[in-house]
N, C-alpha and C positions, 0 to 999 in steps of 0.2 A: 720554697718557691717552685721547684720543679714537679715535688708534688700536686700543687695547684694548676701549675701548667698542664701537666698529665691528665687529674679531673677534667679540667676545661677544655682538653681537648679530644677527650673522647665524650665528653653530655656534647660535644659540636658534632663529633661525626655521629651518634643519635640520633640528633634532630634532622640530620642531614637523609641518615639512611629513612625515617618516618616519613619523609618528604617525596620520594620515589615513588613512581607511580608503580600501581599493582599489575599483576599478574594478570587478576580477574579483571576482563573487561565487564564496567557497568551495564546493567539489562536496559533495553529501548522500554521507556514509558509504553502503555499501546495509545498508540494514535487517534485523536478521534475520526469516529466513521463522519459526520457531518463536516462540511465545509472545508473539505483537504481531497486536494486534488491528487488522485489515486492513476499511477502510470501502471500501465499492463507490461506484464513481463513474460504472462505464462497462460497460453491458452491450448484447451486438453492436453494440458501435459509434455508439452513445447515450448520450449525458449520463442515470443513475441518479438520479430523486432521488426520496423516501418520507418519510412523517412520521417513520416510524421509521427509525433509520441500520440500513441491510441490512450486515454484517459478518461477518468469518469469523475463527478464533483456531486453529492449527495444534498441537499440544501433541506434538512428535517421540518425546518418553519413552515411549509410550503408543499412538503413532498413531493418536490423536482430534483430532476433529475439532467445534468448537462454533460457531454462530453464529446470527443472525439473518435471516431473510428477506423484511424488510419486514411482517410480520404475526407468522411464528413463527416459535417456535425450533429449530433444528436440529442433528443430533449424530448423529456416525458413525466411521468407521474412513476411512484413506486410506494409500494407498501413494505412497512416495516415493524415488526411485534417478536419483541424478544429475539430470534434469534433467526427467527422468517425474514426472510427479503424475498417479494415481486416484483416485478416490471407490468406494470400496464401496458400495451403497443405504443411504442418508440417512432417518434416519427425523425425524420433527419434531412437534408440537404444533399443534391441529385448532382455531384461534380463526378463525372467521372474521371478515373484514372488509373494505373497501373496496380494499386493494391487491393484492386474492389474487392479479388477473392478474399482475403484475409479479412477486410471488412465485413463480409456475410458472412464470415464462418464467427467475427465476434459479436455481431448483433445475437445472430441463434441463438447461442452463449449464454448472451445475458436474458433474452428471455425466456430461456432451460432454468435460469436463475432460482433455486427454493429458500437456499440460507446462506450466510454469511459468518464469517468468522471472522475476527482481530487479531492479532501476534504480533505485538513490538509495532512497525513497520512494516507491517504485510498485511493485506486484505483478500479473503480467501471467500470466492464463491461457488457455491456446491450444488448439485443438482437435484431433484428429490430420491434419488438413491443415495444422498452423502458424496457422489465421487464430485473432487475435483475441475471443475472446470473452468475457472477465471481465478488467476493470482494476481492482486497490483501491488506496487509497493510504492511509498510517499520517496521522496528527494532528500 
């Protein structure tokens, strides 16, 4: 009998200790580029932040283009092949206010725009030299 207790009670702490969550945290799927509302975080290489969340929403069906730029709103056409992303000229919505500068310094941005990259949760746009210039990440 104590034998069997003994068995059963260590195949219990077994199952117990399988059950623990790991060490390694699971990888982020990558997000897709279409239809996911992409918040900025990082523009040339600076932490982004604004009253308003600056975002950009990609819609492939259509090749529109919506978002936010810290003050207004903005919407246009973009081309996209492989691993290329353009902006066609962006037109937007004339409120002024306190964040304008950071609003023209992210419009430029995006239309410096050459290519894009995906990673998990992060949306990375580059300029046609490759450097860095627009990071969003999803919620």
């Amino acid at each position: 009998m104590k034998i069997s207790l003994f068995i059963l009670s260590v195949s219990i702490g077994f199952v117990l200790l399988s059950c623990g969550s790991s060490n390694n945290p699971k990888p982020i799927l990558n997000i897709p580029f279409e239809n996911t509302k992409w918040i900025l975080y990082n523009l040339d290489g600076k932490e982004f932040t604004s009253e308003n969340r600056t975002y950009i929403v990609f819609n492939t069906i259509d090749s529109k283009v919506t978002g936010n730029a810290a003050c207004n709103n903005f919407f246009g056409k973009f081309k996209k092949n492989g691993s290329s992303l353009t902006f066609e000229p962006l037109a937007a919505t004339r409120i002024a206010c306190p964040e304008l500068e950071k609003e023209t310094a992210f419009m430029k941005a995006i239309q410096n725009t050459a290519s894009y990259k995906i990673s998990g949760n992060k949306l990375t746009l580059s300029d046609i030299n490759g450097n860095v210039i627009l990071v969003f990440k999803t919620l």
